[in-house]
N, C-alpha and C positions, 0 to 999 in steps of 0.2 A: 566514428567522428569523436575525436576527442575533444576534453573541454576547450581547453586552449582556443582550436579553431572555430567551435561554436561561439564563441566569444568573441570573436575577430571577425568572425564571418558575420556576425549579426550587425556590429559599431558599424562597419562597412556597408554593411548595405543600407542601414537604418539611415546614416549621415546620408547615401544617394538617395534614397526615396525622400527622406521627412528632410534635410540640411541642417542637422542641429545633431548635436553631438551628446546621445543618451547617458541615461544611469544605466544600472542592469544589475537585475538581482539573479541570482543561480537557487535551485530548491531540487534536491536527490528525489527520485526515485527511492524504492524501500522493495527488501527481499522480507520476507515472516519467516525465520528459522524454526518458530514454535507458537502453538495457539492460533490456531483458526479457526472464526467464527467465535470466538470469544468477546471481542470485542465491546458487542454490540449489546451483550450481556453482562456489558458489569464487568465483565474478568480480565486475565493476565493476557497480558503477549510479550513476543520477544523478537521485536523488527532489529535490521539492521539498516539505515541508509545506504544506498550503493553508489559508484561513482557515472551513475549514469544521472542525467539531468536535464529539465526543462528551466532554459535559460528567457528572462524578457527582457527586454531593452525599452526606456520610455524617456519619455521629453513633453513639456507642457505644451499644450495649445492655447491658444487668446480665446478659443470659445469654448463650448460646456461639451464637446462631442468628442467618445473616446472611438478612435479610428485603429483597428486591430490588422494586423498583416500575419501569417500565420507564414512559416516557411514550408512547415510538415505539410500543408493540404494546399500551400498554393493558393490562397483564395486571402480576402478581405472582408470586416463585418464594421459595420458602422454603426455608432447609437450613440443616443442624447441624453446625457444624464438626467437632464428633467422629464425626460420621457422612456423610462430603460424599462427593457420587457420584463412582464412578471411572470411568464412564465417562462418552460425549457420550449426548444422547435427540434430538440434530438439533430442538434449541429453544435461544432468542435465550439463556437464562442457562448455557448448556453454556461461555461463553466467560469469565464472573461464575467458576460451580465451576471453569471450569480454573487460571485465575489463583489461585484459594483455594488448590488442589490441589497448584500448584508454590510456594506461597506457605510452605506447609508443610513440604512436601519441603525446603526451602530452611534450616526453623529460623526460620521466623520466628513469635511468639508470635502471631495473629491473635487479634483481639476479636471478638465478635458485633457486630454494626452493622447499624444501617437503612441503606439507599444505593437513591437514586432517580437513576435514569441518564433521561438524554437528551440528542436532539444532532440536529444538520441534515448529517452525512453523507452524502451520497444513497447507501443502502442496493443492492447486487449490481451496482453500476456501476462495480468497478476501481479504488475510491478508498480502498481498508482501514481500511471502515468497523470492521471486525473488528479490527483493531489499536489504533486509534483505543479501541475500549473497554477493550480489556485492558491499553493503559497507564495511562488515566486508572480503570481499576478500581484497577492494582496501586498506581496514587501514592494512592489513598485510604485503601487498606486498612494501606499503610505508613506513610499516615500517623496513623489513628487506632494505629496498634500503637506508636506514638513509636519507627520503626527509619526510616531510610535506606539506601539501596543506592548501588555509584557504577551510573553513566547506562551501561554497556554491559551490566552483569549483569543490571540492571530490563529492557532489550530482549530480552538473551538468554532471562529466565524466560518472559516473554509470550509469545516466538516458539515456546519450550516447548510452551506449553500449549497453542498452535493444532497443533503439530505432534503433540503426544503424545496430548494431552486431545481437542480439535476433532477432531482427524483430517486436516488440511489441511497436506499436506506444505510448505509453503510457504519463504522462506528470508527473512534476519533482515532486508532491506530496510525494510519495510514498519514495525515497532515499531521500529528504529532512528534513522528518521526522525522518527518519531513523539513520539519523544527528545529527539531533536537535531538541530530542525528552526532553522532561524533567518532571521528576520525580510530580504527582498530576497534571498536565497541558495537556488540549491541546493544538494545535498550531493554530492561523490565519494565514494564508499565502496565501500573494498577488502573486500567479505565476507566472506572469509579472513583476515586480520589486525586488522579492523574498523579500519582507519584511517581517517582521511577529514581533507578538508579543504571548506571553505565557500567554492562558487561564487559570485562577486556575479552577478545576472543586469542585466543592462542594464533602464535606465529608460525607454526608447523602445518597449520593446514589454511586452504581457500575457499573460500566461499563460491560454488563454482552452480550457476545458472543454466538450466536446460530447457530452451522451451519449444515445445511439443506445437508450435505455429498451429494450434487449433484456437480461434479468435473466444474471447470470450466477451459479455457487456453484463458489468456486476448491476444495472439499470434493469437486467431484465427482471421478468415475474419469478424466476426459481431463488433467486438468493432473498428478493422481499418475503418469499414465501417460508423462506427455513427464517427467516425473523419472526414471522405471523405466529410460525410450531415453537418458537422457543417460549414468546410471548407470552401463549398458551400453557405451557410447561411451567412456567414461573406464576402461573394464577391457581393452575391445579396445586403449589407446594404452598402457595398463603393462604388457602383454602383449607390445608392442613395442617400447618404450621405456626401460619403467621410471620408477619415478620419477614418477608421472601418479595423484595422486589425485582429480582432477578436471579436468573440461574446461578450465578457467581454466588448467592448465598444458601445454596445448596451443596449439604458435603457428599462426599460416596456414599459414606453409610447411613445417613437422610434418603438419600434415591433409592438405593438397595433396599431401604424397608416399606416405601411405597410401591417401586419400581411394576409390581404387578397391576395396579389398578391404573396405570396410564394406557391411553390408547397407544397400539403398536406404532406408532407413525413415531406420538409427538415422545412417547418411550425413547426410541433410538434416538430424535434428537437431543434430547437431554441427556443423556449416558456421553455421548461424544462432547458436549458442551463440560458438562462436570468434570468429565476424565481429563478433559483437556487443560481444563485450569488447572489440575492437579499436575499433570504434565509438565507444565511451564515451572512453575515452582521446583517442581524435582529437575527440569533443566536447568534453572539456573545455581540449584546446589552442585549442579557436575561440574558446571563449566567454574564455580570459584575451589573446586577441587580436581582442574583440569582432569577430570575425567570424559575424553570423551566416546569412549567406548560407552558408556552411558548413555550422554548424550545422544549418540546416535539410534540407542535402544529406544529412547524415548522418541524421535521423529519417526521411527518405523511403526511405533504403537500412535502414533498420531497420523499416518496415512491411513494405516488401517482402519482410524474411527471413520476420518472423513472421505471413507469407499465406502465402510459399511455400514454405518449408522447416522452419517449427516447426508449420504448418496448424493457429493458433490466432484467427486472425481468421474473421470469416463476413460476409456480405453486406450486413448495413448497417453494419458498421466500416469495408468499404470504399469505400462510396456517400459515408460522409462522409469520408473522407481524398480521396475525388476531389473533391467540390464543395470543400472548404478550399482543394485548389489552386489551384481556379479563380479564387480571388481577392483582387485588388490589395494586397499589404499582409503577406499570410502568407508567414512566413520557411520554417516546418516545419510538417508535421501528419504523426501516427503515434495506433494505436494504442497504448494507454495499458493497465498493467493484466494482468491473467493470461490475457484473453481471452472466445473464445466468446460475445462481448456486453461493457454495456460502456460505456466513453470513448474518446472520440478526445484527445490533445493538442495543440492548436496554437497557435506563436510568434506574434502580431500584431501589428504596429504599432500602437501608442496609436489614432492616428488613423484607426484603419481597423475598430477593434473595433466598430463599432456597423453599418456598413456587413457585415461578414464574421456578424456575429449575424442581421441579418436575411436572409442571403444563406442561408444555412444552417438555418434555420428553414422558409424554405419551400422551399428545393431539397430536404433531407430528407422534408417534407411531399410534395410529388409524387411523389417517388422510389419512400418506402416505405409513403406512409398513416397516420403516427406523425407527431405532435410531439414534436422531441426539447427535451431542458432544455440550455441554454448557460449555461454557468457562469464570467464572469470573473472572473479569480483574480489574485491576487499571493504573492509565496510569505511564510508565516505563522513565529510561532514555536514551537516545540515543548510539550512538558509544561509546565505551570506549575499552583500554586496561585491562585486567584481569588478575589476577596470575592463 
C-alpha cells in the first residue's frame, strides 16, 4: 500500500464514519543500519527512516472523549480524557492513551477527537512500528490542540510513554528518527546529547529489508533483561572508575583491562554494547569516505556481536544474514531491530537488487519453510502534515 492511498483511503473513510473532514499527520517507520542496543545506553546509532508509515487522520469533538478507529485490527477504543487509563491492557490503543497520558502530564490542553490510524508498517518485525504511531499520534493531537513542540521534546514524550506507559524499556532512537528522518540520509545520533548529524547515503546502492516473519514484542522480559545486564555493567565500571553512567563512557581499552573480573553473562554484554558504539562511529567515517566495502565489514562485525555476546538473534536471522552474503552485489547485512525475530538489513547494489530479492526468497524458502517479505527501501522523510 503505498502512501498516496493510505492517505486517500483514510480522508475517505474518516469523512463516512465521523463527517468532518480530517488533519493527518504521516510518521516513517525506521530501519537501524548500525548500533543495536546502544541506544539505551548513552551511545551512537545510525537509523534511517524508511518509506513505510503509520498515517492518523483527526477532527475535534464538542466533548472531552478521544474515539480511536484503527484500520490495521479492525476494531474501536474509546476513552475520556478526564478519565484516561494509567496503565497498559497489552492492546494496540495502550500506545493512543500513552501518548494522551504524557501529553497531559506535559500541559498540554488536549481536545476530544475522532482519530482513525492506519499505516503499512510491517507490524513485530523490528521496524517501530510502535513509534511510528505515537509520533504521528502526538503530531495530531498537537495539532488539533493549536500547540507545537520543538522536534526533540515531541521524541522525548513518545519515548515516554512506550517507556513509562507501554512498558517497553526501549531508548529514544526509534521516535527520534521518526522525527528527523530525512529524505536519502541516515541519521548519527548521540543519544546522550541528542546531537546528530545527516548521513547522505550513496546513490548506487538500496537499502533493501528482509524479514524473516518470525514476530517479535521488544515489551517482552528478554530485551528488559539485556537493559537490567548492561545497567549492571555500567555500575561495575563506576565502581572502578568513576565517572561511568553508562556503557557509552566506557572505551575498549577501559573494558579490556577489567574485562576479566566481570561475570560472564554481564562480560559479553558489555563487549557487544562498547564494540558497537565504536562501530557506528567507524561507520559513519566510511560512509563520508564512501567506503562502503567498509561499511559493510563493520555490519557483519556487528551481527556477530548481537549472536554472540548480546544473544539476541535466533536462527532464521542468521539463515538470512548467510544467504545475503552469498550474493554478488551486497556490501553489508545484519540484523536489524531489538531482536528475537524480525529484519535483516542489507546494502545492495542498485543492480543487483532484484537478483539478491529473488536469491533470498527462495534460499529462506528451503532453508526455513516460510516466505519471507523483501522490502526495498530508500531512506524517507520524517513527520510531516499531509493533505
Amino acid at each position: 500500500m503505498t502512501a498516496p492511498k493510505t492517505i486517500a483511503s483514510l480522508t475517505e473513510r474518516f469523512v463516512a464514519q465521523f463527517g468532518a473532514m480530517p488533519i493527518a499527520v504521516q510518521a516513517p517507520g525506521r530501519v537501524n543500519l548500525i548500533g543495536e542496543h546502544t541506544d539505551y545506553n548513552d551511545g551512537f546509532v545510525m537509523p534511517a527512516a524508511i518509506q513505510f508509515h503509520t498515517t492518523v487522520a483527526g477532527a475535534a469533538r464538542s466533548d472531552d472523549r478521544l474515539v480511536i478507529l484503527s484500520e490495521n485490527y479492525g476494531e474501536e477504543a474509546d476513552f475520556s480524557l478526564a478519565e484516561l487509563p494509567m496503565t497498559a491492557r497489552k492492546h494496540w490503543s495502550d500506545y493512543v492513551a500513552g501518548v494522551a497520558v504524557k501529553l497531559k502530564e506535559h500541559g498540554v490542553p488536549l481536545r476530544g477527537a475522532n482519530l482513525l490510524i492506519g499505516g503499512d508498517v510491517p507490524q513485530g518485525a523490528g521496524l517501530s512500528s510502535s513509534a511510528s504511531v505515537e509520533v504521528a499520534i502526538c503530531g495530531v493531537l498537537l495539532e488539533l490542540a493549536g500547540k507545537s513542540m520543538p522536534t526533540a521534546d515531541l521524541a522525548r514524550l513518545c519515548q515516554r510513554a512506550e517507556n513509562e506507559f507501554v512498558g517497553a524499556r526501549c531508548g529514544i532512537m526509534d521516535q527520534f528518527i521518526a522525527v528527523h528522518g530525512q529524505r536519502g540520509h541516515a541519521l548519527l545520533l548521540d543519544c546522550r546529547t541528542l546531537e546528530y548529524g545527516q548521513q547522505p547515503l550513496p546513490g548506487i546502492v538500496r537499502l533493501v529489508i528482509c524479514n524473516t516473519m518470525v514476530r517479535h514484542s521488544v515489551a517482552a522480559g528478554e530485551y528488559n533483561q539485556r537493559r537490567l545486564e548492561c545497567e549492571a555493567g555500567a555500575r561495575f565500571f563506576a565502581e572502578r572508575m568513576g565517572r561511568v553512567k553508562a556503557l557509552r563512557d566506557v572505551s575498549l581499552d577501559q573494558f579490556r583491562a577489567y574485562e576479566n573480573e566481570l561475570p560472564a553473562t554481564i562480560r559479553k554484554r558489555c563487549r557487544h554494547v562498547i564494540g558497537e558504539n565504536a562501530r557506528v562511529l567507524a561507520a559513519a567515517e566510511a560512509l563520508r569516505r564512501d567506503d562502503l566495502a567498509e561499511f559493510g565489514r563493520l555490519m557483519e562485525q556487528s551481527h556477530a556481536s548481537l549472536r554472540d555476546d548480546f544473544e539476541v538473534s535466533c536462527r532464521e536471522l542468521d539463515v538470512m544474514v548467510e544467504l545475503a552474503n552469498e550474493v554478488d552485489g551486497v556490501y553489508g547485512a545484519r540484523m536489524t531491530g531489538g531482536g528475537f525475530g524480525g529484519c535483516t538489513v542489507n546494502l545492495v547494489k542498485n543492480e543487483s537488487v532484484e537478483k539478491f530479492k529473488t536469491s533470498i526468497e527462495a534460499g529462506y524458502e528451503r532453508a526455513i519453510g516460510q516466505r519471507p517479505e523483501v522490502y526495498v527501501c530508500t531512506a524517507s522523510d520524517g513527520i510531516r502534515r499531509v493533505q
